[in-house]
C-alpha positions as CSV (number, residue, x, y, z in Angstrom):
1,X,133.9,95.9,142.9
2,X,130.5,94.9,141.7
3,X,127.7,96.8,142.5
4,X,124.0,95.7,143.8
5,X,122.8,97.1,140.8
6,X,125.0,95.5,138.7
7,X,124.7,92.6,140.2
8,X,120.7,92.3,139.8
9,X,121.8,93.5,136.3
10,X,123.5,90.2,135.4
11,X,121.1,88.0,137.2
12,X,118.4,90.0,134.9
13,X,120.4,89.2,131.7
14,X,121.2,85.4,132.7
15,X,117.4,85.2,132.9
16,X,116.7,86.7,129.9
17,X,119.6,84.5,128.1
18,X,117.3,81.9,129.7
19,X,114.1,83.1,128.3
20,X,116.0,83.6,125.0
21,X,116.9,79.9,124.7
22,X,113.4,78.7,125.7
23,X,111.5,81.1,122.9
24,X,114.5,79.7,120.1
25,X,113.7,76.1,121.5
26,X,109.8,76.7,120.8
27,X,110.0,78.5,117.4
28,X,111.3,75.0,116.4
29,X,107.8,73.4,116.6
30,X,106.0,76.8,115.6
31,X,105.6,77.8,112.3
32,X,104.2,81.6,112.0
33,X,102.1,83.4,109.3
34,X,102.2,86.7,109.5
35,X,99.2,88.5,108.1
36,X,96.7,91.7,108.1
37,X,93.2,90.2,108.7
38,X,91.8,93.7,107.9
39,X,89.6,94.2,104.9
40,X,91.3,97.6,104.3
41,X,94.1,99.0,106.3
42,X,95.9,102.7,106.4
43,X,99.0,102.1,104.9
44,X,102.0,99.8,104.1
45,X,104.0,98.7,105.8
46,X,101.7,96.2,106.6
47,X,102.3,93.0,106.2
48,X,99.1,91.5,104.5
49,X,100.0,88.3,103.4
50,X,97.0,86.4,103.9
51,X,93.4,86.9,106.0
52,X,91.7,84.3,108.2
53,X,88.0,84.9,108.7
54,X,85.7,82.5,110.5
55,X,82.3,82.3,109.6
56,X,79.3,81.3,111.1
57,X,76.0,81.2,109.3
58,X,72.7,80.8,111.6
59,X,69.6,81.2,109.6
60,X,70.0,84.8,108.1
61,X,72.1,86.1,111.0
62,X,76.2,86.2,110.4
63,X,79.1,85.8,112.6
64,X,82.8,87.1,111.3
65,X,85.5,87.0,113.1
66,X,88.1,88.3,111.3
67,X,92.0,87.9,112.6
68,X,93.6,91.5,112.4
69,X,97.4,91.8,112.2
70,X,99.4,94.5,111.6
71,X,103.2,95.6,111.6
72,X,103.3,99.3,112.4
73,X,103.2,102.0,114.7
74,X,99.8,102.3,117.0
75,X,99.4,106.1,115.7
76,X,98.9,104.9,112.5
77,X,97.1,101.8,112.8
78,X,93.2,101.6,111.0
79,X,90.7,99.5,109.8
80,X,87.6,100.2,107.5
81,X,85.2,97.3,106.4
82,X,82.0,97.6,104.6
83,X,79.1,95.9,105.9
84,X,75.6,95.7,105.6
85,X,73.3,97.3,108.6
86,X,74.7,98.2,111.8
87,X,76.3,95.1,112.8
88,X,76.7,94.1,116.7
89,X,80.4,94.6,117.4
90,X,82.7,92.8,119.9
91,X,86.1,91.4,120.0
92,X,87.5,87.9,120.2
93,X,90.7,86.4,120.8
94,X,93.5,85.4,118.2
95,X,94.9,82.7,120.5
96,X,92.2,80.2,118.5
97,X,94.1,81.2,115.3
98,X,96.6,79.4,114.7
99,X,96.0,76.2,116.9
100,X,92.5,76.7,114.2
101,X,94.5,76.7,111.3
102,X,96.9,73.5,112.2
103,X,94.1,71.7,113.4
104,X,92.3,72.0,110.0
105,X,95.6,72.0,107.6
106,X,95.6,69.4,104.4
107,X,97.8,66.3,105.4
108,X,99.7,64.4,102.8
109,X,100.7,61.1,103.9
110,X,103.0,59.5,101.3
111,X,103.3,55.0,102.0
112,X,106.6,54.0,100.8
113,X,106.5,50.0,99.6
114,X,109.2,47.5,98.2
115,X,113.0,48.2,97.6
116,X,114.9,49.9,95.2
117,X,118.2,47.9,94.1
118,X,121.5,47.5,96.7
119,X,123.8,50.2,96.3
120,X,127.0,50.6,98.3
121,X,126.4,52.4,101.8
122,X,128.6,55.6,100.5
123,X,126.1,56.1,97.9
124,X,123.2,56.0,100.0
125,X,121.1,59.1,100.2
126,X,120.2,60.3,103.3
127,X,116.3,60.9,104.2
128,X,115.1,61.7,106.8
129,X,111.1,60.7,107.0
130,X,108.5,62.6,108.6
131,X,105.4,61.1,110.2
132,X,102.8,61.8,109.5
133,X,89.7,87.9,115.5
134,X,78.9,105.5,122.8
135,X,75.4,105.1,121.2
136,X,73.3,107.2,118.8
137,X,73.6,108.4,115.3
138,X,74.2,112.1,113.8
139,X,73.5,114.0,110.6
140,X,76.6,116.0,109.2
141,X,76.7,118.5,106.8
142,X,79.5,117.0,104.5
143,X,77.8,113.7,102.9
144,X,78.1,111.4,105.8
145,X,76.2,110.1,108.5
146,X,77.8,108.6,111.7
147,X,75.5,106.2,112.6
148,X,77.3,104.8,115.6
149,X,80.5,105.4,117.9
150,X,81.7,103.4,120.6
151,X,84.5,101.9,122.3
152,X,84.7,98.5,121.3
153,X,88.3,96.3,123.2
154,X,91.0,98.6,122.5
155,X,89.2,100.4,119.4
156,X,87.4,103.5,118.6
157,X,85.2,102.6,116.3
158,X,82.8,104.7,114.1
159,X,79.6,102.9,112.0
160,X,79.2,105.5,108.9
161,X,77.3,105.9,105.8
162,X,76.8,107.9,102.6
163,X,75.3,107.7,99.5
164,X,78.3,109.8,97.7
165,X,81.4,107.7,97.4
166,X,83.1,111.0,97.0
167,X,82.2,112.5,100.1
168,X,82.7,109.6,102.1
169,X,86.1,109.2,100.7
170,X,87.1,113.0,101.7
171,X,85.5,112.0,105.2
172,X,88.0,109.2,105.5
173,X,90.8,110.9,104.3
174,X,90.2,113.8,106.5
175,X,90.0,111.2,109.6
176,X,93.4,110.1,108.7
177,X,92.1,106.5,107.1
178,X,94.5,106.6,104.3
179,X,92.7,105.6,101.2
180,X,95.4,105.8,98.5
181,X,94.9,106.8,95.5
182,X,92.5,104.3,94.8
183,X,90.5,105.0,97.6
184,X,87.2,106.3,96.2
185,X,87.3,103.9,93.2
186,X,87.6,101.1,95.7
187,X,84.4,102.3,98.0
188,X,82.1,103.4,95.3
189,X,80.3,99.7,94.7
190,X,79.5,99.2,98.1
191,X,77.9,103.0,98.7
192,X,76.2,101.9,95.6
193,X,75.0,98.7,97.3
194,X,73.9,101.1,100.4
195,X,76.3,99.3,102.8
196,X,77.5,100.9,105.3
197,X,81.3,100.8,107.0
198,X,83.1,100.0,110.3
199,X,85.9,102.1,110.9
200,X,88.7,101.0,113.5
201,X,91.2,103.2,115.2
202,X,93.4,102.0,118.2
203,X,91.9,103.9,121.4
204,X,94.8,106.6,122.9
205,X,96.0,104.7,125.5
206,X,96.4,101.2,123.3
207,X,99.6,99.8,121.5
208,X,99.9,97.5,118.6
209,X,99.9,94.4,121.1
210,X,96.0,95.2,122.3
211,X,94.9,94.2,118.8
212,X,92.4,91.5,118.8
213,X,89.9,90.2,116.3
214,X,86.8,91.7,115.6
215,X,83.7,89.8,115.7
216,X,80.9,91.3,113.7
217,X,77.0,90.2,113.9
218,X,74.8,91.3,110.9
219,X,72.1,90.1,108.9
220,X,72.5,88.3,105.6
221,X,71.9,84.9,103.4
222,X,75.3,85.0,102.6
223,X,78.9,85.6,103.8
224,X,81.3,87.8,101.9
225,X,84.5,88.7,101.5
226,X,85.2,92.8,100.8
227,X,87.9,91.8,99.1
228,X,88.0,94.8,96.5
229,X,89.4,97.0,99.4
230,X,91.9,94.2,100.2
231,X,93.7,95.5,97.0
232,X,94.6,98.8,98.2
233,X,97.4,97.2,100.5
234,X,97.5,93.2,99.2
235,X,100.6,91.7,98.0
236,X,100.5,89.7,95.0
237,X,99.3,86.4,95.2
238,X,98.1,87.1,98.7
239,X,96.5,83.8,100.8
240,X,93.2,84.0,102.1
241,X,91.6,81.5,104.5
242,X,88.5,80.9,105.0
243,X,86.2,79.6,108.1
244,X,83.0,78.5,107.0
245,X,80.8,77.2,110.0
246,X,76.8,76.1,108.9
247,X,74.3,73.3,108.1
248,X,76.7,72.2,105.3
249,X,79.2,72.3,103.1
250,X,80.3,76.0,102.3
251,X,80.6,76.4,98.3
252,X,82.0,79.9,96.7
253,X,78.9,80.9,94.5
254,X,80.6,83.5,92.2
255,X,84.1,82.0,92.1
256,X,85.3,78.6,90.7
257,X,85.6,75.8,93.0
258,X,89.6,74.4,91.8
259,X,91.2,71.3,92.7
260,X,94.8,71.2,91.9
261,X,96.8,68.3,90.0
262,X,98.6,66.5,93.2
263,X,100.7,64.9,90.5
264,X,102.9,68.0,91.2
265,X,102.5,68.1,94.8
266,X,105.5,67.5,96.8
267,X,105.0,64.0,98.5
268,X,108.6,63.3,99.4
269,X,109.9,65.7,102.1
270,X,107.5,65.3,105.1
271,X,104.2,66.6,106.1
272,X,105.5,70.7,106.4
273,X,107.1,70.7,103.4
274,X,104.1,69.0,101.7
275,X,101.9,71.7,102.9
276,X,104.4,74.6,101.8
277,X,104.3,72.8,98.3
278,X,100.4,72.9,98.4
279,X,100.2,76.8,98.8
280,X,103.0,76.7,95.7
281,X,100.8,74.7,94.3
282,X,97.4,76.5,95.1
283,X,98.5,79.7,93.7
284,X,99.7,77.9,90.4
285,X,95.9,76.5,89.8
286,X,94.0,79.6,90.5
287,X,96.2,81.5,87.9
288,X,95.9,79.2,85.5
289,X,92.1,78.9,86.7
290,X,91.6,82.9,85.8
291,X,92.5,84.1,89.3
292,X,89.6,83.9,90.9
293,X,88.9,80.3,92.8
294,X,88.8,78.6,95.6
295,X,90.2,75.4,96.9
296,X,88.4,73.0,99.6
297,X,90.8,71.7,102.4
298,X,88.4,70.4,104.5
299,X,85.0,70.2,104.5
300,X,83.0,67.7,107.3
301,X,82.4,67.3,111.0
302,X,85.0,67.7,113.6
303,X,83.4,66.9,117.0
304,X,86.7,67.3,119.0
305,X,88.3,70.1,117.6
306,X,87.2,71.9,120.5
307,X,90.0,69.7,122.0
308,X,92.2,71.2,120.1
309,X,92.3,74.7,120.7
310,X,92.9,76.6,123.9
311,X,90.8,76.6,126.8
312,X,89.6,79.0,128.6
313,X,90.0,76.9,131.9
314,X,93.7,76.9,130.6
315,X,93.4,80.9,131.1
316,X,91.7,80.9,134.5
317,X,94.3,78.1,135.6
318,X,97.3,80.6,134.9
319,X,95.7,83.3,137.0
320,X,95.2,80.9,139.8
321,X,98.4,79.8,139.7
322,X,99.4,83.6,139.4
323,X,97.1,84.4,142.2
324,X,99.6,82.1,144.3
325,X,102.7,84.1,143.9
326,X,104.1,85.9,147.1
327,X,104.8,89.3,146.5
328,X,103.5,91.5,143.5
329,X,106.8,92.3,142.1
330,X,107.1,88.3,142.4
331,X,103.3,88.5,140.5
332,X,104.7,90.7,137.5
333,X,108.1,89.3,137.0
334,X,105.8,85.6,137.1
335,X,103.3,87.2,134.7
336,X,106.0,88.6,132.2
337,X,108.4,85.8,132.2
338,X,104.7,83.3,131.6
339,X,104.1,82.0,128.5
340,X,100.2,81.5,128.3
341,X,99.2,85.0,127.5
342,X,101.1,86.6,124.5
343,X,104.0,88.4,125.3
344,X,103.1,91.6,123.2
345,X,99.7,91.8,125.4
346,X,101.4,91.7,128.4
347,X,104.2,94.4,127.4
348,X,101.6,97.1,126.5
349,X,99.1,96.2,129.6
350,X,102.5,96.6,131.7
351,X,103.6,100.1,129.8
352,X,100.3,101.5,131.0
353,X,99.6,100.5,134.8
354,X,103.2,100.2,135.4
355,X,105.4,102.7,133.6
356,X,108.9,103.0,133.3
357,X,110.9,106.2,134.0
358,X,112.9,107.5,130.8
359,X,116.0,105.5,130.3
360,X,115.2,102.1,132.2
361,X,115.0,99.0,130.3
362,X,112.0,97.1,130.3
363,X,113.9,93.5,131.8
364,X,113.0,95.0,134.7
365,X,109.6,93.8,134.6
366,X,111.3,90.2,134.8
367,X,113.2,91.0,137.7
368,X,111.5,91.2,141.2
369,X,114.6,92.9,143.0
370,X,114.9,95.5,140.2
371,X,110.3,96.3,140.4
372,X,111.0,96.9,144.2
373,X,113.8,99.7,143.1
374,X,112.0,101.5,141.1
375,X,108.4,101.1,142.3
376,X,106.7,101.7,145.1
377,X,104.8,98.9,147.0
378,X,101.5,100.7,147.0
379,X,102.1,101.1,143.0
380,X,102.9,97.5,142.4
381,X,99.9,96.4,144.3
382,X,97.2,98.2,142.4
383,X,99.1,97.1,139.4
384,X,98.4,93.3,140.4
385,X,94.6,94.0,140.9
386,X,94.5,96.4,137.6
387,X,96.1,93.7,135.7
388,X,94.0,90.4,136.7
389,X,90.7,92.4,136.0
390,X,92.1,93.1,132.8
391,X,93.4,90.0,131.8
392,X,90.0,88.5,132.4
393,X,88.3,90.6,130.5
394,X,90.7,91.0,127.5
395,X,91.9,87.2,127.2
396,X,89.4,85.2,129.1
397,X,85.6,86.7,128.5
398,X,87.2,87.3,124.7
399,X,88.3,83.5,124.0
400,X,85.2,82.5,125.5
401,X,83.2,84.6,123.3
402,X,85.6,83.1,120.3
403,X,84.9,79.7,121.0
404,X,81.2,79.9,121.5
405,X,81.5,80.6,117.7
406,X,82.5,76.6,117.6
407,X,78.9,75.9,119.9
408,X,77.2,72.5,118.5
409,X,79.0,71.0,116.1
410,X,78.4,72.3,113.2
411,X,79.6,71.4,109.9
412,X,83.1,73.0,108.8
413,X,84.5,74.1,105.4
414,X,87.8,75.1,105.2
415,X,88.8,76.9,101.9
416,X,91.7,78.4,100.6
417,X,93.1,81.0,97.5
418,X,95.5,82.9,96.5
419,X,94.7,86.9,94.9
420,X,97.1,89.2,93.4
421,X,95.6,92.8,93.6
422,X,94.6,93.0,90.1
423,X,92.5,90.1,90.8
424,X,90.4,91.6,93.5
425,X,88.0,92.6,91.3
426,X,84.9,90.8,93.0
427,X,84.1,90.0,96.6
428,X,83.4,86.5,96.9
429,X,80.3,84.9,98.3
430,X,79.5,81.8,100.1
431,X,76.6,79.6,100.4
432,X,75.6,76.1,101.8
433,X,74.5,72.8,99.9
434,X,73.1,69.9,101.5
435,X,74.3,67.6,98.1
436,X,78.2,67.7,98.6
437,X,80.1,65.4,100.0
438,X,82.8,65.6,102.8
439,X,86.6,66.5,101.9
440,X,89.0,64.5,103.8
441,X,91.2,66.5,105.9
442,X,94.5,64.1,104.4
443,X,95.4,63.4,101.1
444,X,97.2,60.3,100.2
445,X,99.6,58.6,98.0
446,X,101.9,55.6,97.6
447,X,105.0,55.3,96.1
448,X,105.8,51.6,95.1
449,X,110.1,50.8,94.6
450,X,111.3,47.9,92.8
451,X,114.9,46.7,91.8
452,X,114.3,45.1,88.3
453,X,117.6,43.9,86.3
454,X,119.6,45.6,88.7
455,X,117.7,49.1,87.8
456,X,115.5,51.0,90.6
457,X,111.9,51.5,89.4
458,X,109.1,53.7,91.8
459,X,105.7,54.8,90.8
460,X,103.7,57.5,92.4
461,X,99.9,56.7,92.9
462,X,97.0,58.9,94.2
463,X,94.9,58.1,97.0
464,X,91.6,59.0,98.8
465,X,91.6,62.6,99.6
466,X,92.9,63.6,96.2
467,X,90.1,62.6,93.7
468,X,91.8,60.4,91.9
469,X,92.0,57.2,94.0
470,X,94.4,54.5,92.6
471,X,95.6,56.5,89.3
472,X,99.1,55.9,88.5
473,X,100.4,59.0,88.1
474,X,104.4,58.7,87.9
475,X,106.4,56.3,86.8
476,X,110.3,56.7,87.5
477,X,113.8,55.3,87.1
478,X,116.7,55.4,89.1
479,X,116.8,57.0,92.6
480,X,113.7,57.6,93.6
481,X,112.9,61.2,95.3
482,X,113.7,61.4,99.0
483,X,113.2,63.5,101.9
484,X,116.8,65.1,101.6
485,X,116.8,64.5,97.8
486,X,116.0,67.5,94.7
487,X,112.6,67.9,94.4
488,X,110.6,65.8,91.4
489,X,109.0,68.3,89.5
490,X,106.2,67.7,87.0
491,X,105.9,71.2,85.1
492,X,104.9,69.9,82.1
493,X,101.5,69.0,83.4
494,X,98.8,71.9,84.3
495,X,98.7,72.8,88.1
496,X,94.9,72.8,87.9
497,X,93.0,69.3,87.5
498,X,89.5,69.8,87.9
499,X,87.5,73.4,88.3
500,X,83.6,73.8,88.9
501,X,80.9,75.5,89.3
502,X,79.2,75.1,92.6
503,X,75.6,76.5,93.4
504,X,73.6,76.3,97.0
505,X,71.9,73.3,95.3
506,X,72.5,70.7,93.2
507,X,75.7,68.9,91.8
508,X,78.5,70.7,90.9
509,X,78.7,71.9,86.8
510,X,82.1,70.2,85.5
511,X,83.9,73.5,83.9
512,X,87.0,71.5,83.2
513,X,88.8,68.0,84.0
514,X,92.2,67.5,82.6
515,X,93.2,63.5,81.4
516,X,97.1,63.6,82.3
517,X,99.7,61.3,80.9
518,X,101.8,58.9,83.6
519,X,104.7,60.9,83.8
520,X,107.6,60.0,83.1
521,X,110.7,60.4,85.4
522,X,114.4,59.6,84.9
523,X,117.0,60.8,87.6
524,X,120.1,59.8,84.8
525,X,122.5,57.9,87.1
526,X,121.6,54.9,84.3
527,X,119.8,52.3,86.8
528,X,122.9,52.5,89.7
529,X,120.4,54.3,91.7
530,X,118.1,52.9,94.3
531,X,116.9,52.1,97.8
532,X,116.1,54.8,100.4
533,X,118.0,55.0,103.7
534,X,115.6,56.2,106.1
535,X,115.9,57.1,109.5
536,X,113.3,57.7,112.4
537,X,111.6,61.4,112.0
538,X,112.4,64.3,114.3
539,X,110.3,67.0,114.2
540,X,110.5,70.6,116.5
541,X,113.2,70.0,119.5
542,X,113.6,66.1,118.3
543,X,115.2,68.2,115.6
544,X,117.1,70.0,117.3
545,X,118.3,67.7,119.9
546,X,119.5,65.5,116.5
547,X,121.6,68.3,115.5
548,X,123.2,69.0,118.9
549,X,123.7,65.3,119.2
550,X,125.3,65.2,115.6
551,X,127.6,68.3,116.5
552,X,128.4,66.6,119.8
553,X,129.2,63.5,117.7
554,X,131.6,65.6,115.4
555,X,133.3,67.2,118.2
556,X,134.2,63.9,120.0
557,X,135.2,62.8,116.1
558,X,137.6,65.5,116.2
559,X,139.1,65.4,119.3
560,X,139.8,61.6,118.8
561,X,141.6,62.8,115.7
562,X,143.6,65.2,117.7
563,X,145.3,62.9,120.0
């Protein structure tokens, strides 16, 4: 006989099958980048990958906001940057990340003109085309000065300074801010340059899903990187990008400006693949560059990318439409099972106002029926009112904040680089010169097919967005490269094709342009290749509902058979 329990148990795990299916369907369209936006974090495991900092430059005043992920355990979560002054400290939100970075992403848009040579439909190759984040200073005895502590969102935070890298390193060590064994050697040039440093733990009562960006306001001319800490926990060839909000184009003042050889880029496969092939291709230049560059994906106006990014009306509308629920174990299980504030948020606000006795799962949060069991009413309600008032001020006053950082237009430089730890060496700096022009956000090529005595030629040419408008650059036999097709590869050539040196004024100094043969490239199927059978792009569920349909397809194929 089934019980109640059992029975809300099964209604709880046919909604999470449910939920289940909908997150699989939406990690179709979503690609993730996991990385520690910290300057200098405790200890690894933690997945730094790549930072994303945002800039702002007003006069001599600087706004960061640096993204800070990290894949460990609250307890041993921290965060030390060096900067100069006592900054003004908030935090932001990361929901303007990643709709950020897809907005401003390089696009390669490959036109495909003419017609290779008729092949029998067996041969045909099958492609599949792709459109196109409490007050007042003390004197200690062992070499450092606390000049600040506060509360700041869910972090401690502590604003020291010393003028003994030694001592300061002890202090941090003895705070439990891990420094490896590199620690001290790491800190030393920025005591030397009297900065100061922002220290981050996670408060007590705060998990791993209450991180949010940090937003610093200082002083300076210039933005910088701290990237000589970086290298304590950095994987090699680590990406790094960069934000760069002003009066103009953003240039890198002590590191080369690269732009790779898009000769090697892959055009073929569609827009994501393109991109992934780019980053490849990124790290390949700044190696060859010396390892310490930095490439310009986009560098202009955008007056609606405001558009683009979340909303804080978007916010308020969820908790007006939350607001409406009927019941406040209705409220929760709404708010859990919701999918405009991140999940991980809502998990550790829930584990504080609302938590579980030992042994009980948390799907009961999604579950009105099983809430009602196990809490009382009284309990659920100030849960409800606790929650909205922190909602609004964790996700709603802290996007807002965010995009206020977008106020006015102003001009936007996007740049990007790869570092190994061995090439953290200097902390690059930033300025802003009138004299550039823009970067297109796309990059563009054609590739031309021809059937000529029965024998498939294609060409690749460069367009505008690449520097190198119109040059041939490949000339092919045979079946040209496809979306499902092996990659063409141009090794031979150098990754980088141009590098410079670019000041806050003036043109940029030519350090090195490279004059590349056509390439030449020969698939070996001795001119029986040709054409391109192309069908129309799918892209995120479109994908997915072409493989279900092509299963479904197969299926009815082999029952067909069967009879």
């Amino acid at each position: 006989m089934t019980t109640l329990r059992q029975r809300r148990w099964q209604a709880a795990s046919t909604v999470a099958i449910l939920t289940l299916v909908a997150l699989v369907t939406i990690s179709l369209q979503v690609e993730r980048t996991d990385a520690c936006g910290g300057f200098f974090c405790q200890q690894v495991p933690i997945d730094q990958a790549g930072e994303q900092i945002i800039f702002r430059q007003d006069g001599d005043q600087v706004t960061a906001v640096v993204l800070i992920q990290y894949a460990g355990t609250a307890e041993d979560f921290s965060w030390v940057v060096p900067v100069p002054g006592i900054p003004d400290l908030s935090t932001g939100s990361d929901l303007v990340f990643s709709p950020l970075e897809l907005a401003t992403r390089p696009q390669f848009n490959l036109e495909v003109t003419g017609e290779g040579c008729p092949i029998p439909f067996d041969d045909f190759p099958l492609s599949l085309s792709s459109p196109d984040a409490s007050e007042g200073a003390s004197d200690a005895d062992d070499g450092v000065e606390i000049l600040q502590s506060l509360a700041v969102g869910p972090f401690d935070v502590q604003i020291v300074s010393s003028d003994d890298p030694e001592a300061l390193a002890t202090w941090l060590e003895e705070n439990e801010y891990d420094l490896t064994d590199r620690g001290q050697e790491l800190i030393a040039p920025y005591v030397e340059d009297g900065m100061n440093f922002v220290a981050l733990r996670l408060r007590q009562d705060q998990g791993v899903g209450d991180l949010q960006p940090l937003i610093m306001r200082y002083t300076s001319t210039e933005p910088m990187i701290p990237i000589r800490l970086t290298a304590v926990a950095a994987e090699d060839n680590m990406g790094i990008i960069v934000w760069l909000l002003g009066e103009a184009r953003a240039v890198p003042l002590n590191y080369l400006h690269v732009t790779p050889n898009y000769t090697r880029l892959d055009w073929y496969s569609g827009t994501t693949n393109a991109y992934a092939s780019y980053q490849g291709l990124v790290t390949a230049a700044m190696d060859e560059a010396g390892g310490q560059g930095f490439a310009t994906d986009f560098a202009g106006r955008f007056p609606d990318l405001l558009s683009q990014l979340p909303t804080v009306e978007s916010l308020t509308d969820e908790l007006i439409r939350l607001a409406s629920v009927d019941g406040d174990a209705e409220f929760v299980a709404a708010l859990f099972n919701g999918f405009v504030f991140g999940q991980d948020k809502i998990l550790e606000i829930l584990r504080r106002v609302l938590p579980l006795p030992e042994g009980e799962g948390e799907f009961i949060y999604q579950v009105p029926d099983l809430l009602g069991d196990v809490f009382t009413a009284d309990e659920l309600n100030t849960a409800r009112s606790t929650i909205v008032t922190e909602l609004n001020t964790t996700e709603v006053d802290t996007l807002e904040e965010t995009l206020a950082v977008f106020d006015g237009d102003p001009y936007m430089t996007r740049m990007y680089t790869t570092l190994s730890p061995e090439e953290m060496t200097l902390d690059p700096c930033f300025s802003y010169n009138t004299e550039l022009e823009d970067q297109r956000l796309d990059r563009n090529a054609t590739m031309d097919v021809s059937c000529v005595n029965n024998l498939t030629h294609w060409t690749l040419t460069l367009g505008e967005g690449t520097g190198r408008d119109g040059e041939l650059v490949i000339e092919g036999t045979g079946t040209p490269p496809s979306f499902s097709g092996p990659p063409i590869e141009v090794l031979d050539q150098a990754a980088v094709w141009r590098t410079e040196t670019l000041r806050a004024v003036g043109a940029p100094e030519l350090d090195r342009e490279t004059d590349f043969d056509i390439a030449q490239v020969d698939d070996g199927s001795g001119g029986t290749g040709g054409g391109i059978f192309t069908l129309p792009a799918f892209c995120g569920n479109g994908a997915a509902a072409m493989l279900f349909m092509t299963m479904i397809g197969l299926h009815f194929m082999r029952n067909r058979r069967s009879q």
